[in-house]
Structure formats: C-alpha cells, structure tokens
N, C-alpha and C positions, 0 to 999 in steps of 0.2 A: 803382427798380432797373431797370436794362433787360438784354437778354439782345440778341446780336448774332449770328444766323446767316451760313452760308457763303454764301446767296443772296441775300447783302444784307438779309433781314428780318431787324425789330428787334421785340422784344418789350416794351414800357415797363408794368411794373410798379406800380400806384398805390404810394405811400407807406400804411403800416397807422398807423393815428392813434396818434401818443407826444406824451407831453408830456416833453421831452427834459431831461434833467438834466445825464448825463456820456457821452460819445459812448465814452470807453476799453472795449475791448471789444467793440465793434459788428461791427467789419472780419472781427475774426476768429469771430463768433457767427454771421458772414455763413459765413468759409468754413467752419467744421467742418460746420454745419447744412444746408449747399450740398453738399458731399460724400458728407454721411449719407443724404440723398435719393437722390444718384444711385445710392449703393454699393446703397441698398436695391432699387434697380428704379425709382424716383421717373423721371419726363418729366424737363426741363431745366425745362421753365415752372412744372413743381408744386414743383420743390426750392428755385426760386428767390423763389417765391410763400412756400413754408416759412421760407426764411432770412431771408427780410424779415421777420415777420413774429418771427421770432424776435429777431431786432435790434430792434427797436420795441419788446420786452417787458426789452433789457435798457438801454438807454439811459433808461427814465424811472427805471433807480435810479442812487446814486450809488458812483463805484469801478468798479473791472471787477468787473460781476456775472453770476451766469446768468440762466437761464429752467429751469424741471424738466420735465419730458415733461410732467405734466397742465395747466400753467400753460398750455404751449404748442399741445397738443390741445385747451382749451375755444378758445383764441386762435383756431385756427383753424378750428374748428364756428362759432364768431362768423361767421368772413366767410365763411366758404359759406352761413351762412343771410343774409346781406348781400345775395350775389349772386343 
C-alpha cells in the first residue's frame, strides 16, 4: 500500500504476509478500517499500516470475510514487535 502526500512524498507500505485465498472484500476492509483510523484520531500512516493489515487477515479466507477487533489487535502487536 502506499500513501501519496501533497509534497510529493510517498509512503510505500510493506505488504503483511497472507497466503491469499479470495481477494472479494479486501478493497473495502481497506476502506472501512482506513476510515476508522482517521475518525479515531489514527496518523494517515498508522491507519493505513492498520488497513493493510486488516486485508491480509481477510483475503486468506474464502468469500467476503471479516477480521474481529482481537484477531486484528494481536495482528498488529505482531508487527510492532516485528519492527
């Protein structure tokens, strides 16, 4: 995912490891989860570091699926101890 500011900086977001099943539902896990960051106060780079990471969790199932809030808070306690 990359993120494109007004000063010409670009943000390129790693991909979070999936093993990809069904991609239906990805776009839009991007934007609700992309939104819900900002509405809360979330950076652009921490919501969009969130929504990736929430897509990655629902493309390895199959159909349009979710992700539940814990699924998605151990997810990303993962990659900040990553980082």
């Amino acid at each position: 995912m990359s993120l494109f500011g007004r000063e010409g900086i670009t943000l390129d977001i790693p991909a979070y490891p999936a093993e990809v099943r069904d991609t239906i539902g990805a776009g839009d896990t991007v934007t609700a989860t992309f939104a819900l960051g900002l509405a809360t106060g979330a950076a652009m780079a921490d919501a969009a570091t969130i929504a990736n990471v929430a897509a990655a969790l629902v493309v390895r199932r199959m159909g349009c699926a979710t992700t539940t809030p814990d699924e998605l808070l151990r997810a990303v306690a993962e990659l900040e101890t990553a980082w």
